[in-house]
N, C-alpha and C positions, 0 to 999 in steps of 0.2 A: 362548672363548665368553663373554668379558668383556661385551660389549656384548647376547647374552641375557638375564644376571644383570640388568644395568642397567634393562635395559627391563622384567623382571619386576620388580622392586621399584617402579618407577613406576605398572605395572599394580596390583599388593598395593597401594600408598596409598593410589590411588583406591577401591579396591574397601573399603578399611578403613575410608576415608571415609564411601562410601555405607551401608557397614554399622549407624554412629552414627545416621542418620536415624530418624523417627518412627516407627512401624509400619507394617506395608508395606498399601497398600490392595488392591484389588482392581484399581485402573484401574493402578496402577502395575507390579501383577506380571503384568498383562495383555500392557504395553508391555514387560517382559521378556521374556517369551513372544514377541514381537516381535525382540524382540533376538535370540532367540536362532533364530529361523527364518533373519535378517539372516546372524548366523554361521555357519550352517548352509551358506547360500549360495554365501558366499565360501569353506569350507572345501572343498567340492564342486569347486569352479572350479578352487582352486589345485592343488587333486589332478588334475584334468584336465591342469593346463598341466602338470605334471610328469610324468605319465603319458605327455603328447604326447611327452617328450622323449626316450622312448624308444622312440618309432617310428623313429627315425633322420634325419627331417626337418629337425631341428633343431641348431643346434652352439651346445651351451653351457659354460663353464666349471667352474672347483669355486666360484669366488663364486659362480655362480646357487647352486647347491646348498646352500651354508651360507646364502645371503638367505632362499629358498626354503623351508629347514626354521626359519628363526627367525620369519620371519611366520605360519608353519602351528601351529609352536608356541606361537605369542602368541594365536590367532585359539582354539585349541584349549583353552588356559588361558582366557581369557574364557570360553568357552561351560562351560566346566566351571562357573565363579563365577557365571555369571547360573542354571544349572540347579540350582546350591543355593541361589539366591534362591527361586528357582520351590518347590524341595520340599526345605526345608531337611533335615539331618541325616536323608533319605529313603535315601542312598547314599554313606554316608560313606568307602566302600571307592574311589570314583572318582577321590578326589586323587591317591592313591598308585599308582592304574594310569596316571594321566595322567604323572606324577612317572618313574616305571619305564620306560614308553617315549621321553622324552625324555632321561633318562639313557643310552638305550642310543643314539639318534640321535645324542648331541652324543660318545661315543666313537667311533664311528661316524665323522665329522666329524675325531675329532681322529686318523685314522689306524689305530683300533685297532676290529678286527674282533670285532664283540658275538659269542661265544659262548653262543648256547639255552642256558636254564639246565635242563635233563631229566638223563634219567637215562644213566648208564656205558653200555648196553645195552640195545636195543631190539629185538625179534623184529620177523620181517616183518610178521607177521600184521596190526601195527597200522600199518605205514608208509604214508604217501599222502604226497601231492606237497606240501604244507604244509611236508615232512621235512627240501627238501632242506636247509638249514644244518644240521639237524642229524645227519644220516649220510650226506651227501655225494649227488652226481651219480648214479652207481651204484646206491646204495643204493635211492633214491630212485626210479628208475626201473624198477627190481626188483620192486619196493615195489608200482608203479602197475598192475603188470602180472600181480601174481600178487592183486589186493584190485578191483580195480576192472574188468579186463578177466575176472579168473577165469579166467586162464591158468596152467599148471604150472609152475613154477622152483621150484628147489631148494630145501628148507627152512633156513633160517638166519636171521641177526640182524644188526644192525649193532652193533661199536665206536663209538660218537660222537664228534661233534669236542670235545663236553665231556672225553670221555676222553684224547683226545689234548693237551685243557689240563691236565686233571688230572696228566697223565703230566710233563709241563712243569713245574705246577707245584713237583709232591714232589721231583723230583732237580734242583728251582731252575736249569732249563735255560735261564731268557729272558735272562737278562742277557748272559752268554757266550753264547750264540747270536744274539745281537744283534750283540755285538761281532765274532765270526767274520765277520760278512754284511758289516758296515760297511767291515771289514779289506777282504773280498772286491771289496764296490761300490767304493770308490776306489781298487783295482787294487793292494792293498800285500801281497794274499797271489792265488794261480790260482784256479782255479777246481775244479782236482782238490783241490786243498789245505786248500781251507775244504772241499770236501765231505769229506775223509776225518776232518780233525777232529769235522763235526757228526757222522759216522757214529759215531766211537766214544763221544762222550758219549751217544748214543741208545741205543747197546746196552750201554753199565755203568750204563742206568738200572734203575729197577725200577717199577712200577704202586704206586701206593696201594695201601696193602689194602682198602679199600670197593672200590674199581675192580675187583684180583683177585678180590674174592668175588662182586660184578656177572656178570665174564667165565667163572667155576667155575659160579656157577649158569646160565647162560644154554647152555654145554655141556652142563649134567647133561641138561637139558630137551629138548636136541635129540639128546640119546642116547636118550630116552625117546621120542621120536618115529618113532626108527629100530626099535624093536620090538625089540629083540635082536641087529639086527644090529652087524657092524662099524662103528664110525664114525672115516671118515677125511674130512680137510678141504679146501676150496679156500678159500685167506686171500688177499682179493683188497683193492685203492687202492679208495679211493671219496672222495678229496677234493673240499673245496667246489669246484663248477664243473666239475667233473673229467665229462666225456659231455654238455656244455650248450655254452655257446658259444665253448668253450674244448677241445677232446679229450682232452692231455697224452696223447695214443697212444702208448702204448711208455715213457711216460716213468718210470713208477711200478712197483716190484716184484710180482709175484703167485704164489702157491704153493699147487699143488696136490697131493694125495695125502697131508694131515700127518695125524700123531695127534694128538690132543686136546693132549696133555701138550708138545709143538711149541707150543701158538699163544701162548704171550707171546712166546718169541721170532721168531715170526714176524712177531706182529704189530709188533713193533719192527724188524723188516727193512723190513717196510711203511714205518711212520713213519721211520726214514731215508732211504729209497727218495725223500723228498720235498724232501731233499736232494742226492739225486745232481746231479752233474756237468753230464747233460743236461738234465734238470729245471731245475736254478739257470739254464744259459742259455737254456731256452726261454722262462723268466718273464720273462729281461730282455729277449730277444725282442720277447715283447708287451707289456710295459710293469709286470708287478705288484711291486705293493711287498710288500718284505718278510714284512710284518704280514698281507699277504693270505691267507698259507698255512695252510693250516687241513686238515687230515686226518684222514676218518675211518677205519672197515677195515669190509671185508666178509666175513662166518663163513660159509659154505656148504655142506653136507652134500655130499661128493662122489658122482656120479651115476656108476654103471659103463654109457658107454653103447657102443651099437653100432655107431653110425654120427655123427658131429661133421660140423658145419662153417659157414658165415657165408653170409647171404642180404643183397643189395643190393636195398630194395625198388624200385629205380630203379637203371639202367644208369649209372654217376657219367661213363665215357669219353660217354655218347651218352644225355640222358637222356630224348631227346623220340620213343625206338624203343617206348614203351608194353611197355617186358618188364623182367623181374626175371632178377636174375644171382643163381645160386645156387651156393656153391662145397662139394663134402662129400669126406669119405674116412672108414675106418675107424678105430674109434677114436675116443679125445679130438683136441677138432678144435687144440689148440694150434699144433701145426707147419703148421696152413693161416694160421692168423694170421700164423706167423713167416717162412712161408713156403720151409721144411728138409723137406716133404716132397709128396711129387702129389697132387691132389688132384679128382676130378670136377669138371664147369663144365658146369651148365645155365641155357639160355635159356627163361624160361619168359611166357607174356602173363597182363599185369596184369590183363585183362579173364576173366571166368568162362568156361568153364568151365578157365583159364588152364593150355592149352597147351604143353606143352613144343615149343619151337623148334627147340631145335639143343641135343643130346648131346654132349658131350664126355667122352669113358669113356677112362681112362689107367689104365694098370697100378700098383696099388697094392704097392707090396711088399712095406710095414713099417707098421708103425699104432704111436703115441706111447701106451703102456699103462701104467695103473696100477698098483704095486709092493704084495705085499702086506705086506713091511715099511713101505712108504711110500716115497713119490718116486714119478716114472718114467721110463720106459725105451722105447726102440724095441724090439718084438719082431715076427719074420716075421707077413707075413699069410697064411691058409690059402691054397692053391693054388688052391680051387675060387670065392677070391672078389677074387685079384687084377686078373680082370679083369672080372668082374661091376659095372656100376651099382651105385653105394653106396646110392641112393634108387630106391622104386620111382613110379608115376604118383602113385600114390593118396596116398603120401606128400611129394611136391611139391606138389598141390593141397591140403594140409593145411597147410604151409609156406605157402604164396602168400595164402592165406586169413587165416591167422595173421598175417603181416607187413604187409597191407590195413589188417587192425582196429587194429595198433599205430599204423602209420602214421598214421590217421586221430585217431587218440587221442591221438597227442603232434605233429598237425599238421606232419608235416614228413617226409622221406623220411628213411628208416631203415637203418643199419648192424645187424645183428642177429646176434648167436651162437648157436646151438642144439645141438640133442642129442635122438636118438633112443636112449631104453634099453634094456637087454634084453626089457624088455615090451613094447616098441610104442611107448611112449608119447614124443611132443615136449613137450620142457621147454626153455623159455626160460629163455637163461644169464645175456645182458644183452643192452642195446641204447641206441644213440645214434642223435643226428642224423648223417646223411650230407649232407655238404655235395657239393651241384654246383651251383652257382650259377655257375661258370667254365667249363661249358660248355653255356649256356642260351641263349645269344645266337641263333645260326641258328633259334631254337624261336618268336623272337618278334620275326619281323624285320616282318610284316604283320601287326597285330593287327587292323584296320579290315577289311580281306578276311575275317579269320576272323568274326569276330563278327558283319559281315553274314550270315552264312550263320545263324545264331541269331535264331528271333524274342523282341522285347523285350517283359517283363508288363509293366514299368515301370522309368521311367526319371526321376532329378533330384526324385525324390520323398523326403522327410525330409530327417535329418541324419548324417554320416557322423561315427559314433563312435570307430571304431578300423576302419584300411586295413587292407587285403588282399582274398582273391579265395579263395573256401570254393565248392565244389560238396557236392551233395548232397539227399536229397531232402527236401521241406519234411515238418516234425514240428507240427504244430499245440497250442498248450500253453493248455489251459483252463482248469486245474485244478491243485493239485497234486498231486492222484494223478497226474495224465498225465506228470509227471516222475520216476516213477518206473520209468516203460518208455520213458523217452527214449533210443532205439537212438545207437550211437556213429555218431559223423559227420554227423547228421543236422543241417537248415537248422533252427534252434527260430526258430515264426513264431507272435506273439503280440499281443492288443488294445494290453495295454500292457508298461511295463517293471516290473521287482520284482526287488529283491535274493534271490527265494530262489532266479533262475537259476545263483546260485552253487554249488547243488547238482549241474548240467549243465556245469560252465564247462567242464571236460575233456573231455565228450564233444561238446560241441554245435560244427560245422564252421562256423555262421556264426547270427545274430543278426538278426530283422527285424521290427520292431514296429508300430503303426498308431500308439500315441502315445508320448512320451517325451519326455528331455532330454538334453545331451552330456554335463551337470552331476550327473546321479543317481547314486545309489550303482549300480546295473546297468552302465551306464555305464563309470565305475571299475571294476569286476570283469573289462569285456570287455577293457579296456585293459590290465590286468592279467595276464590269460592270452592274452591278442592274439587276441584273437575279433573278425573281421572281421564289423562291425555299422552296422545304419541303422535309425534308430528316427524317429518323428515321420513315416511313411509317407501315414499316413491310409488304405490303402489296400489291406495282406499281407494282412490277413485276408478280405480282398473279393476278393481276382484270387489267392491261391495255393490250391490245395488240397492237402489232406495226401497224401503219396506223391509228391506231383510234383516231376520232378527240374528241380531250375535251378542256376543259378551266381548268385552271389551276385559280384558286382564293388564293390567299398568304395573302391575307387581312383578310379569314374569317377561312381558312384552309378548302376550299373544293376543289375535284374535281369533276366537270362535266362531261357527256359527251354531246357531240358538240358545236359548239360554238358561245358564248352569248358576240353578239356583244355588247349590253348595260354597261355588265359589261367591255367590251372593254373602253368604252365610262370615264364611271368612272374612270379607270387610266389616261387616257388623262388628267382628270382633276387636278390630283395630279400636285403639286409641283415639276417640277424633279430637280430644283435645285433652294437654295437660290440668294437673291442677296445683302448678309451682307461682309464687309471685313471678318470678322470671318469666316464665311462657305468658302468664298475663301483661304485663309489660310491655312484652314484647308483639304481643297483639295488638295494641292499644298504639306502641308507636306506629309500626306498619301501617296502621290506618290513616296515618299522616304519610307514608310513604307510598303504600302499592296503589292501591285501588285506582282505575282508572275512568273519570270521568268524561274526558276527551275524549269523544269517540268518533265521528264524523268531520272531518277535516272542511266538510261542505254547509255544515251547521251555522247558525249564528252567534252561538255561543260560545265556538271555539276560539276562543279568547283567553287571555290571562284573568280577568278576572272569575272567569267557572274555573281555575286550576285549582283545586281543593289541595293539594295532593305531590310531592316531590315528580310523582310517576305521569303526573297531568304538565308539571313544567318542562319537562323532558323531552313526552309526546311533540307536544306546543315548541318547542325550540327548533326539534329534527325537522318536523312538516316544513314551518315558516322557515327555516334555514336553506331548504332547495328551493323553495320558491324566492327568497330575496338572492340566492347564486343564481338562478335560473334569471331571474329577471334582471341582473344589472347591465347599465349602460358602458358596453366592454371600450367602447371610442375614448370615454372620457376616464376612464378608469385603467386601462393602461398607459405606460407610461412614453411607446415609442411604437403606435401601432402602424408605423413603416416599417418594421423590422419584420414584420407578414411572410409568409413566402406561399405564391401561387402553387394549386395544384394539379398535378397534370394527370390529367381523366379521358379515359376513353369516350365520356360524354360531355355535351356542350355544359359543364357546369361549372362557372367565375367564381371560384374557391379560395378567398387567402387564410391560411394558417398559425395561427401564432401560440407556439409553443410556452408554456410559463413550468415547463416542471417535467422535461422526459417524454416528451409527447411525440416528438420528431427524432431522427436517428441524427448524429453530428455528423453533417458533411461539408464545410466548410461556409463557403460568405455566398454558395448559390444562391438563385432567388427564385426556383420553382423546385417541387419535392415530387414525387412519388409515390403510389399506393403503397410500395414496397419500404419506402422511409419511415413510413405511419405507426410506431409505437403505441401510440394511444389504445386501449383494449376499447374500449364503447366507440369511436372514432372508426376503426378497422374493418369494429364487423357492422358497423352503419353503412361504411362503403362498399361492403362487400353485397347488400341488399339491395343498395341504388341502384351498383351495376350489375346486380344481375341479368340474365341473358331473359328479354322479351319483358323489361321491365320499364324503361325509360322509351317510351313513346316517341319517333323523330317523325310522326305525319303532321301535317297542318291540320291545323284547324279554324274551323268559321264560324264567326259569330255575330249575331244577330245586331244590329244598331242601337238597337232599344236598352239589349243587354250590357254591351258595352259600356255607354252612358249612365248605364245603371253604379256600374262600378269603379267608373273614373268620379262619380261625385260623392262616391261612400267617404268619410272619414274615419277617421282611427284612433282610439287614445293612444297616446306614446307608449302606457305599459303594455300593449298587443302587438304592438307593431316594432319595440325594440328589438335592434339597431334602426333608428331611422333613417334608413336608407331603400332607394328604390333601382339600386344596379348591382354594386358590390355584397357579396355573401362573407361571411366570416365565422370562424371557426377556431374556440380557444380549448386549447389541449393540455394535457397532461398526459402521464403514463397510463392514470385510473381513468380519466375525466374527458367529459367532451362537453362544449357548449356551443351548438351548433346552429347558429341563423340563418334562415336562408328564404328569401324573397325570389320565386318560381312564377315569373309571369305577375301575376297580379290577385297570389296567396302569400300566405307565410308562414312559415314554418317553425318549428323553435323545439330542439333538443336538448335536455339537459340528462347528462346521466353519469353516473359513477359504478366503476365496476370493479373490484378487487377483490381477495380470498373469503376474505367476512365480511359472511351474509348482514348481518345487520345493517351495513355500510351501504349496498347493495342497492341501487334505484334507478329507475329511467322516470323524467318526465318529461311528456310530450305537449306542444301545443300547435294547433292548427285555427286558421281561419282566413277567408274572402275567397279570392274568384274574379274570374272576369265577365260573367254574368249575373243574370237578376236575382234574388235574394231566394228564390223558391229553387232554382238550380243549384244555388251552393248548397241550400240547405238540406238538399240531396244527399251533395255529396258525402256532406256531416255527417249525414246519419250512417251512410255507407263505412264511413272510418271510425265512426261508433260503436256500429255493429263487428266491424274486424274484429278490432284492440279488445268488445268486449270476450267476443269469440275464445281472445285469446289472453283473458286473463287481466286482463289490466281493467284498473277503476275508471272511469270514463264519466266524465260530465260533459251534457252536449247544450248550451245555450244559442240557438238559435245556428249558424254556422261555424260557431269556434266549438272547436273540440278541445279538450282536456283530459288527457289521460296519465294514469298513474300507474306504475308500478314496483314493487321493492322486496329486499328481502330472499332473494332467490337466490341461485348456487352460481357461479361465475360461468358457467356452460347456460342456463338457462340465461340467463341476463345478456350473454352474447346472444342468443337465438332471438330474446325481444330487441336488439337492437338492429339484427337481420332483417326482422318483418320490419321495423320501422324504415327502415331505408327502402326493402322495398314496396311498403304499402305512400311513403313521400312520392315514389318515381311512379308506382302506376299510377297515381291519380293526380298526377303533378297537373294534368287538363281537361280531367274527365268532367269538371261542371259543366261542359260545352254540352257533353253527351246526356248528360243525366233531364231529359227532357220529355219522360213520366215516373211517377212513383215505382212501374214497373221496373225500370231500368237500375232503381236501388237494388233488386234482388239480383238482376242479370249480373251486374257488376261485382257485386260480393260472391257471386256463386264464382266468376270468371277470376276473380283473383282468388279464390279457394282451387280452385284446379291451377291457377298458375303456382300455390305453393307445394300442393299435390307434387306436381311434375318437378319439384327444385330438389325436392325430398329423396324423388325417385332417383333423378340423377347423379345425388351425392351420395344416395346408398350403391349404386352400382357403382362410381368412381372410385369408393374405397376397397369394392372389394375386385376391382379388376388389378390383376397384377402388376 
């Protein structure tokens, strides 16, 4: 990483450089601000092309990868240094997250797999898919299914991979187990050989003691769980990768029926297990280095069930018959895995009220039983159920049901283990991808025949963000309450794009937006979780309706309506992940780069310290970046704010202007400008909404004693209420830029917005609050300006009378049209709290400025087209 080092220190000069200069003006930290929308840009993009690379498209090397992270990370160091220009010693916590995640990249880089810095042991209860490096494939998936889907599995915890460093480190196993492998890879010891050596240095090790009292307390708790009863264990591999694009089937140890007082040494059979014989060559099989092996364990509270067995939620011999293979017998379903004992085999259809096919009833005559010392054993099956169905209807369509919604949830056809208990009840064991992709072909030999048979809603409209082929019915998302009932598998169809569909990435089958970019942080997220997405539509929200089923084609840029299973068929075939050391790599860094955990800008933890992530400091810099432009004190921060120049309005409004960048047309040493001067783009069409025709109110108004009083003894903190001032209005421009304050009677106001050709760049933010009456009148009005903005698309926080709205990311025609409403939703309600004197009148009024924009619409469509 020599040449990193180097290039940072050239970066540090310059910036040490820049540091010595005068005092920072207003125009110059403006053009920061600039800067750093610049790098905003490019960081967006580059996460894209890497993100692309892991659609399969693409063949690249480990150079691109180390290029790739040294430009991300130089791009990402700037923007850190221009954002403490912007708000100096405002977040002094962001060098050292930027610092941390680049140290874990460039090990990374150097071969050496970053181990989560968490904790020895973790229960399920907290697991989500964020987890997996940190308790494995397994775990992980356990994890998703008992938190997220609210399905039954077993209660238990994971061992971490931190554990199994830990375990490493205290009996200093890395050096010698290095040297075994090396012995091993240039062929100077077998391959039984080196495994039986790592075997026994694994089990004459011992756990740290913080680790052993991690694994003591974490059993105490799930004895406590069991109520009194017996607690015996299933000690099951959950290493990194281990059920993802990689299986390791068979390869790894697992142990069922232990006592508590068993699981260190089990779980040390485990972590040799990752050693064995078969293990070692199936790595070198596929190509893993050494370093890659990483191991967690899974603790399971063993389940006494009544009937086991494995469901295929897809036929893997034939997978285009639309039926699900279901295999059961009595008992733990182990020996149907292993395949030592008979086992039931029902054909059952994927489609509801899903059917069973074809029966296959075999004589059961022994069932694999749990020991009440521990272990197990074959013991006879009763006579009256050796040839009885192990499963009855009601219980296959409970199954079938089940393995639908996983399915849907981890996108991809499912291997699945289960268990019915002595109660009734199914509990999921675990679950993987099933791969059939080798026998898809015959499924997709005419796709042009099929899809005629499909009418198109649209077709070559947007941008294709991340390929693939999602069916499912559209979810219409307005709100974000409405993401809270986003059903799984559903098409999420929306105006525009927002990072906080991160909240749905797992459930949502596919992505279609009316506007967007490829480059957005959404964007990123869908590439991340391979959510097959088209954004820049103009159009989902106009031709879909909520419930309607379509297919979603990201391959070809169509959508369908209903859904074409064939083209189902076809992504199955796809690749979903390579199996080159590079593509893993390159996995492995990206998770230091995309994923984005920032999600709610209104959260408490939007902070630098939850920025896990390149894609999380980013986030966090753009937000806080318009809000510290948005909020500074422009009096003391320009340099000669007499140089102003009044503007001259058809309406009573005390306007001065100060140009820093293009903002005004040059007309000489005047000292009052013009609508027609007004360069500024966010500036022009703000004026052009204020003055609108029946917009700006010139009747008096009266107000109550009580009220008034009310509002002359309000206070204000200076960050609400900057500029503080209570006469003069002001207004700092640019070509792109507006920063608009303006104090209307005894409210305020406060525009910030940027407007230019890329979208990314793109934002208005607005702020509102006070009045000249009592607290229940403004906070009328609030809600009134709440209900607009949300009306029309902008994020909106309403705390009490301050309003807060956001919006970004749209086309330069839309973004003038939000700065249109803003101007004239300021001027109509510039004194409507006087009016708003019941709850009803919040609806009169939003209805009354809904037909005033009606009529503005009407008039500029007729005006264009009279000749």
């Amino acid at each position: 990483m020599e040449h990193l080092t180097k290039m940072r220190r050239v970066l540090e000069s310059l910036c040490d450089r820049g540091s010595r200069r005068a005092p920072v003006t207003f125009a110059a930290l403006f053009h920061t601000f600039q800067r750093i929308l610049e790098l905003n840009n490019q960081i967006l993009e580059r996460i894209a092309d890497m993100g692309d690379k892991l659609g399969g498209d693409y063949i690249f090397d480990g150079e691109y990868i180390r290029t790739s992270c040294l430009q991300m990370g130089n791009l990402v160091y700037e923007l850190v240094y221009n954002f403490n220009i912007l708000a100096p010693q405002k977040y002094p916590a962001l060098d050292g997250v930027f610092h941390g995640i680049r140290h874990d990249i460039e090990e990374e880089l150097a071969g050496r797999v970053v181990i989560p810095r968490t904790e020895y042991v973790i229960p399920y209860d907290i697991i989500s898919g964020d987890f997996d490096d940190v308790v494995g494939g397994k775990n992980t998936h356990i994890g998703e299914i008992r938190n997220r889907l609210e399905m039954t599995v077993p209660e238990g915890f994971a061992i971490t991979t931190r554990a199994f460093q830990s375990f490493l480190d205290h009996n200093r196993l890395h050096q010698p187990l290095e040297e075994i492998l090396q012995a091993w890879q240039s062929n100077a010891v077998s391959t039984n050989e080196a495994s039986q050596k790592i075997h026994a240095m694994i089990m004459a090790g011992t756990p740290a003691p913080a680790m052993a009292r991690a694994i003591q307390k974490a059993v105490r708790q799930l004895q406590h769980k069991t109520r009194g009863r017996r607690l015996r264990l299933a000690v099951r591999s959950s290493a990194m990768g281990e059920d993802s694009e990689h299986s390791f089937a068979g390869q790894y140890r697992s142990f069922l029926n232990e006592a508590p007082s068993n699981l260190v040494a089990r779980y040390k059979e485990v972590l040799a297990s990752t050693f064995s014989a078969s293990a070692m060559e199936y790595r070198r099989l596929k190509g893993f280095h050494a370093r890659e092996v990483v191991m967690a364990v899974a603790c399971q509270r063993m389940i006494e069930p009544a009937v086991s067995g494995v469901l295929y939620s897809l036929d893997p011999a034939d997978p285009t018959r639309e039926i699900m293979v279901i295999s059961a017998a009595w008992g733990l379903g182990e020996p149907i895995m292993n395949g030592s004992a008979a086992a039931d085999r029902f054909t059952v259809s994927r489609e509801a009220p899903h059917q069973v096919q074809q029966r296959g009833v075999v004589p059961k005559l022994r069932q694999w039983t749990s020991l009440e010392g521990g272990g197990c054993e074959f013991q006879p099956v009763a006579d009256a159920l050796q040839n009885r169905p192990s499963l009855s209807d009601a219980q296959i369509r409970e199954l079938a049901e089940t393995a639908l919604l996983i399915e849907r949830y981890f996108k991809s056809p499912q291997d699945i283990e289960w268990a019915y208990d002595r109660q009734g009840r199914l509990v999921v064991l675990q679950a993987r991808a099933l791969n059939v992709a080798s026998h898809m072909v015959p499924a997709v030999c005419d796709l042009a025949a099929v899809t005629e048979r499909y009418p198109v809603v649209f077709a070559h409209q947007g941008i294709i963000v991340q390929n693939g082929i999602a069916t499912g019915k559209v979810f219409i998302v307005q709100t974000d309450r409405d993401l809270e009932a986003f059903p799984n598998g559903a098409i999420l169809v929306a105006k525009q794009t927002s990072p906080r569909y991160a909240k749905v990435a797992r459930k949502a089958g596919g992505i279609i937006t009316d506007a967007g970019t490829s480059t957005g942080h959404m964007a990123a997220i869908a590439r991340e979780f391979r959510i097959p997405t088209i954004v820049n539509t103009a159009v989902a929200t106009e031709k879909l309706a909520a419930g309607q089923a379509i297919t979603l084609d990201a391959q070809e840029n169509v959508v369908y309506a209903g859904r074409i299973k064939e083209l189902c068929y076809f992504n199955y075939m796809e690749d979903t992940f390579e199996e080159t050391y590079e593509y893993r790599l390159l996995r492995r860094v990206l998770k230091k780069i995309t994923p984005l955990n920032l999600v709610d800008p209104h959260a408490k933890d939007f902070a630098p310290p939850a920025c896990r992530s390149y894609h999380d400091i980013t986030r966090f810099i753009h937000e806080k970046a318009v809000e510290v432009l948005a909020g500074l004190d422009y009096r003391h921060r320009l340099q000669d704010a007499t140089a102003g120049k009044k503007l001259d309005l058809e309406i009573p409004l005390d306007l001065i202007l100060i140009d820093i960048d293009g903002g005004l047309q040059e007309d000489g040493a005047g000292r009052t400008v013009t609508r027609e001067q007004i360069r500024s783009i966010p500036m022009r069409a703000f004026l052009d909404g204020l003055c609108s025709p029946g917009v700006w109110s010139r009747e008096p108004m009266s107000v109550d004693f009580t009220s008034f009083m009310s509002s002359l003894t309000r206070t204000f903190s200076s960050h609400l209420v900057d500029p503080q001032r209570v006469g003069q209005n002001l207004a700092v421009l640019s070509g792109n830029y507006a920063n608009i304050n303006l104090r209307l009677g005894y409210h305020f106001n406060m525009i910030d917005a940027y407007i230019g050709e890329r979208v990314n760049d793109n934002y208005a933010y607005f702020r509102f609050m006070g009045g000249v009456t009592d607290p229940t009148r403004r906070s009328r009005r609030a809600r009134l300006i709440r209900e607009t903005l949300a009306q029309h698309d902008f994020n909106v926080d309403l705390r009490g009378d301050l309003v807060i709205g956001r919006i970004k990311k749209l086309g330069r025609p839309e973004m003038e049209a939000k700065m249109v409403l803003l101007g004239r939703l300021v001027g109509f309600t510039r004194q409507l709290d006087v009016k708003m004197s019941s709850d009803q009148k919040v609806d009169e009024f939003t209805e009354q400025f809904a037909r005033l924009l009606t009529k503005e619409a009407v008039v500029h469509r007729l005006g264009r087209e009279t000749p």
